[in-house]
N, C-alpha and C positions, 0 to 999 in steps of 0.2 A: 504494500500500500504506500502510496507517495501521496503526499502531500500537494506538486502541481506537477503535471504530466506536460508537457510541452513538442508538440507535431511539428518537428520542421527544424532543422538545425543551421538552419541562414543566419545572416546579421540579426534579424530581428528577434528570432528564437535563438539564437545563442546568446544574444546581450538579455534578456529574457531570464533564459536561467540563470547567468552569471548574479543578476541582481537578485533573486530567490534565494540561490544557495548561501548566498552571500549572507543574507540571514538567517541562515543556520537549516533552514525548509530542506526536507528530502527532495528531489528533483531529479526526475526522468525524463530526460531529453533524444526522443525518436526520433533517428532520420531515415530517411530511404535510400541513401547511397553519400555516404562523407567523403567518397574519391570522385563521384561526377564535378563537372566544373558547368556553372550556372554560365548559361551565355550571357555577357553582360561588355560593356566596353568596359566596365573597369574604375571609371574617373569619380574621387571621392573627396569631398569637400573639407576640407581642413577643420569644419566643423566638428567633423567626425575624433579629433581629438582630443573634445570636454569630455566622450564616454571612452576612448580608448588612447589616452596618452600615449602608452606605450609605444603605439604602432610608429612614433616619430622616429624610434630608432631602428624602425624594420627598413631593411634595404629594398625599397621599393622606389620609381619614377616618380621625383620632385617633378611638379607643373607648377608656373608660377604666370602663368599667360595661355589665351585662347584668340584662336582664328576664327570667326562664324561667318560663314557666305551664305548667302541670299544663292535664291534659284538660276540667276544670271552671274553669278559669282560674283558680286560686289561683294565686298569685305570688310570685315571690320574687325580688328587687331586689339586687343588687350592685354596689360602686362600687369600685373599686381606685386611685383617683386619688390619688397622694400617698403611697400604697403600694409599686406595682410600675409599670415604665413603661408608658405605655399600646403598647396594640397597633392594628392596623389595618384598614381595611375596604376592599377594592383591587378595579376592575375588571380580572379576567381580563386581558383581552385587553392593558391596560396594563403589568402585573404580570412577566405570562411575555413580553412585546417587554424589556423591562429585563433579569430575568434571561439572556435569548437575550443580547442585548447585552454583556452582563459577563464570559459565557461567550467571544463573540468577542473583547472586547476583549483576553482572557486567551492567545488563541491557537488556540480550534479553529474548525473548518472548519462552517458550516452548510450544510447543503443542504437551499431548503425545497422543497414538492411533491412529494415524496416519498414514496410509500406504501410500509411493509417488507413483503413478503408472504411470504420464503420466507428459507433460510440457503443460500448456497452450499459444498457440501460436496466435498471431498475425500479420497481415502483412509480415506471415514469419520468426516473429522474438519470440524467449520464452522468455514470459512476465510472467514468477509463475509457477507453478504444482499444479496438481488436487492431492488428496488424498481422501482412504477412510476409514472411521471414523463409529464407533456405531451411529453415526447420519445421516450416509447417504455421500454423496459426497461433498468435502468441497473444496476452491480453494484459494489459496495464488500468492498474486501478487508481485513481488520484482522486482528489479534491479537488482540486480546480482542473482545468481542461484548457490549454491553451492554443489554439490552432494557429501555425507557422509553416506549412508547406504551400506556400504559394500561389499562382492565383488557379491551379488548376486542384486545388486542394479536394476532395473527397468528402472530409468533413466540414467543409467552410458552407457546401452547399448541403448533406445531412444534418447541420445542425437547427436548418430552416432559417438563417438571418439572409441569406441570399442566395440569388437563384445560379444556376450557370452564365459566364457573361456568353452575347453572342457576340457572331465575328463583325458584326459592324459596334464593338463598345470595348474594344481591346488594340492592339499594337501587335503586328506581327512581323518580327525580326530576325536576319542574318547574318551572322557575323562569325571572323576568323581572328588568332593571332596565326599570322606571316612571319617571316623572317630572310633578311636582307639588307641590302642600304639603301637610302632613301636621301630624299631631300628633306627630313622631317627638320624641326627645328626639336630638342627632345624636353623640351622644359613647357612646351606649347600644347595642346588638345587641338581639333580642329573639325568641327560641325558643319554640316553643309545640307542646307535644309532646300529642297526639292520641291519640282514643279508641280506635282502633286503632293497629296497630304503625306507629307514623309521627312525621312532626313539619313544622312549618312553620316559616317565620322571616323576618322584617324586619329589613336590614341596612341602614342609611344609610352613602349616597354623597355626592360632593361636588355640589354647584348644585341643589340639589329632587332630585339621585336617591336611587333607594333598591332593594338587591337583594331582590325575596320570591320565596319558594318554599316547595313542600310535597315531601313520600315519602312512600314506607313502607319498609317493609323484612323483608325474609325473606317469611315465607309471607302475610305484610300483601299481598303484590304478587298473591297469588292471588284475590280478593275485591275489589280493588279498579280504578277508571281515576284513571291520576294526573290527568290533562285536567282530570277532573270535580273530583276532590279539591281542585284547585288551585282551581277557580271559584266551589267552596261555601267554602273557606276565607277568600276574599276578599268575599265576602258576609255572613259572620260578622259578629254585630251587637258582640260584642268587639275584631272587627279593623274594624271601622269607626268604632270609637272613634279609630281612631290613623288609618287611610287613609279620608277623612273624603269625599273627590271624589267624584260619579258617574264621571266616565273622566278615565284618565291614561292621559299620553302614553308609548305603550310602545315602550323604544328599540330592545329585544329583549327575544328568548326563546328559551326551546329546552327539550328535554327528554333525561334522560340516566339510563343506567345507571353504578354504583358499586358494587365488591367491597363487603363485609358482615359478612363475617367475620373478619375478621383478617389478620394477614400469619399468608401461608403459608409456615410454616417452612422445612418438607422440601421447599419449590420456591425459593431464592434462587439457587442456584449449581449450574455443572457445570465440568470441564473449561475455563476461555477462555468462561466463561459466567457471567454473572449478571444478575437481574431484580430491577428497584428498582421505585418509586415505586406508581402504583395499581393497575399490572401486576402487581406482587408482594401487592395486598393491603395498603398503607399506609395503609389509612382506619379511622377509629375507628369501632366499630359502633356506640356508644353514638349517638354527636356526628356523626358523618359529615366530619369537619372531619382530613385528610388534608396540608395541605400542610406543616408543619413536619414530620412524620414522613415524607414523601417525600425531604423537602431532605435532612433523616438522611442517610435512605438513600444519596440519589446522594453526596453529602459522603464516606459511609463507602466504597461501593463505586469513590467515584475514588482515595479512599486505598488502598484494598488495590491496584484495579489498577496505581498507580502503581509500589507495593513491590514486585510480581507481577513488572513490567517492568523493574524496577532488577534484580531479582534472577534472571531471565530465564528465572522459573518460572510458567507461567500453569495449571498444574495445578490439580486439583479440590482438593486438601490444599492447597496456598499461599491458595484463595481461600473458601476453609472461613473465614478469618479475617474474611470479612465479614459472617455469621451469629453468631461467636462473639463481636463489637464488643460490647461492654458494652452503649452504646448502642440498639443494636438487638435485643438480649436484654433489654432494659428495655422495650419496646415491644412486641416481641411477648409477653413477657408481661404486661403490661398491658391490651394488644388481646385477650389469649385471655380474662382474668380478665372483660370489659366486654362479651365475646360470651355468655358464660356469663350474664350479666344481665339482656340485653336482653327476654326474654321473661318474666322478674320483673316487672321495671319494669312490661311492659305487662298484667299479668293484668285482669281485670274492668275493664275499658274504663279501663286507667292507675291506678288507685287506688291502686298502691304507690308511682307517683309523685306521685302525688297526698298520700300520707304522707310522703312524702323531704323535698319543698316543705315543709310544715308542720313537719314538726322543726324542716329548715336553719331555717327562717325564727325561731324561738326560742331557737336556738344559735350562736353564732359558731365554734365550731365542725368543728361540722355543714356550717354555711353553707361554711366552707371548704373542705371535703371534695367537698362539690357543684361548687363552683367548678373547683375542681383537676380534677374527673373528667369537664365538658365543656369545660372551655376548654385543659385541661393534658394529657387524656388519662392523668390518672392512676387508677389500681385506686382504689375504697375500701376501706375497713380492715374486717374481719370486724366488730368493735364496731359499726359505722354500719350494715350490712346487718342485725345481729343488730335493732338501734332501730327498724331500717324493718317489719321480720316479726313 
């Protein structure tokens, strides 16, 4: 019997149990494979180092500057160096083995191979989750219930707070780490937001790599093959300014869906129940860029459930309190206000971002505003929207 059971061993469900254990709370932390590597570019906000200091000294890609191009490749260059600390650019698969790590070191339980596919219920009430394992079907019992696999999660939609997303209310993405040389600059990111609802990006990695990828997003996904999209974007006579090879060495790749719209409010919490990270919808629709707003999450959702446990109330009202976190009421609305945009931006093959780019680019600003709203995930200001229309 554990105390909080935890689906999903990502940033979100790993910072999650790290803050559990940490209060002394038994915690078992299920994953379904701790050696797959999350498709993801990678690019993590400096922020990310009020819940994980540490990572300042992990040998991972300083960024300290972004390139963003509009769909006709207008540009617009930013440098923060000297400013704010730099942020970083992480392999997956390195990133969440650290996390997982910190989480144990802290005291909870991992268990990896794990598939969650179902809640074990009693009297009514979900006492654990069934998963299944190379050994057959195995069953964890807890007090609280915490769902962190993601947005294709199994229990996020059996728990009844939301439904399946469909394919026009999600992000569907392709992307590799490469390896070779480049014209990259490596302290730089570089987004390149597309004539359709989409966008691509080159992230540099340490020793000649570098993560790229293309989407789209919302009804983008109905009109489009990412496969393809990814092939033509790489052939681009602008992205071959910067990836200059005939073939690179490709170390992987994969392809993946991503919630879209926002965190979904009215689905965080029930009863001994709550869903964090991309499960709940932690991703920017703007930016697509999800992992400090997941780490939030689980951070906030292992505080309340700690309180929940001290207080030996795991009720829907005791855990109200992790929808109503300041933090997470900043985010979700910022994530509604940046849903609400997303099809501005892209009118007539991108041309309003195409005007945003040319403002920032004559304003400092501006330029900040921009900054803030793909790398910070912050709202822009009525003024900025009123200069772009």
């Amino acid at each position: 019997m554990y105390d909080v059971i935890i689906s999903g061993a990502g940033p979100a469900g790993s910072k999650c149990a790290e803050v559990i254990a940490k209060k002394g709370y038994k915690v078992a932390l299920v994953e379904r494979d701790a050696s797959w590597r999350k498709p993801c570019g990678g690019a993590v906000s400096s922020r990310v180092f009020k819940y994980y200091p540490q990572l300042r000294e992990k040998d991972f890609q300083k960024i300290h500057g972004i390139n963003i191009y509009s769909a006709d490749f207008h540009k617009l260059e930013y440098s923060w160096k000297g400013i704010r600390e730099d942020s970083i650019n992480v392999d997956r698969l390195e990133f969440d083995r650290i996390l997982q790590n910190i989480a144990v070191d802290a005291g909870a339980e991992i268990f990896d191979k794990n598939l969650s596919y179902d809640f074990i219920i009693n009297n009514g009430k979900k006492v654990g989750i069934k998963t299944k394992s190379g050994s057959g079907i195995n069953e964890f019992h807890g007090k609280i219930i915490i769902v962190a696999d993601g947005m294709s999660s199994k229990l996020a939609i059996k728990s009844g707070l939301r439904k399946k997303w469909k394919i026009d209310e999600i992000g569907l993405v392709k992307c590799a780490i490469l390896e070779g040389e480049t014209s990259l600059d490596c302290n730089f990111i570089n987004i390149f937001f597309r004539p359709y609802i989409g966008y691509g990006w080159i992230f540099p990695l340490k020793d000649n790599r570098f993560n790229v990828g293309v989407g789209t997003w919302l009804e983008g996904n109905l009109n489009s093959n990412t496969n393809d999209l990814y092939y033509n974007f790489l052939r681009e006579k602008e992205i071959r300014r910067l990836l200059h090879q005939n073939n690179y060495k490709e170390i992987w790749s994969a392809s993946y869906p991503l919630p879209a719209q926002g965190v979904l409010g009215n689905s965080l919490f029930n009863d001994n129940l709550m869903i964090i990270g991309d499960a709940a919808g932690f991703v920017s629709p703007i930016s697509g860029e999800g992992i400090h707003a997941s780490i939030v999450s689980g951070f906030t959702a292992g505080s309340v459930a700690s309180l929940a446990l001290d207080n030996e109330n795991i009720s829907f009202k005791m855990l109200k309190e992790y929808k109503q976190n300041s933090n997470i009421k900043k985010i979700i609305k910022n994530f509604k206000m940046q849903s609400s945009l997303v099809n501005f931006f892209f009118e007539n093959n991108g041309q309003n971002l195409s005007k945003m780019l040319e403002l920032a680019e004559n304003s400092s600003e501006l330029r900040e505003e921009v900054i803030n709203m793909f790398l910070f995930n912050q709202a822009p200001s009525r003024d900025f929207l009123i200069k772009i229309k």
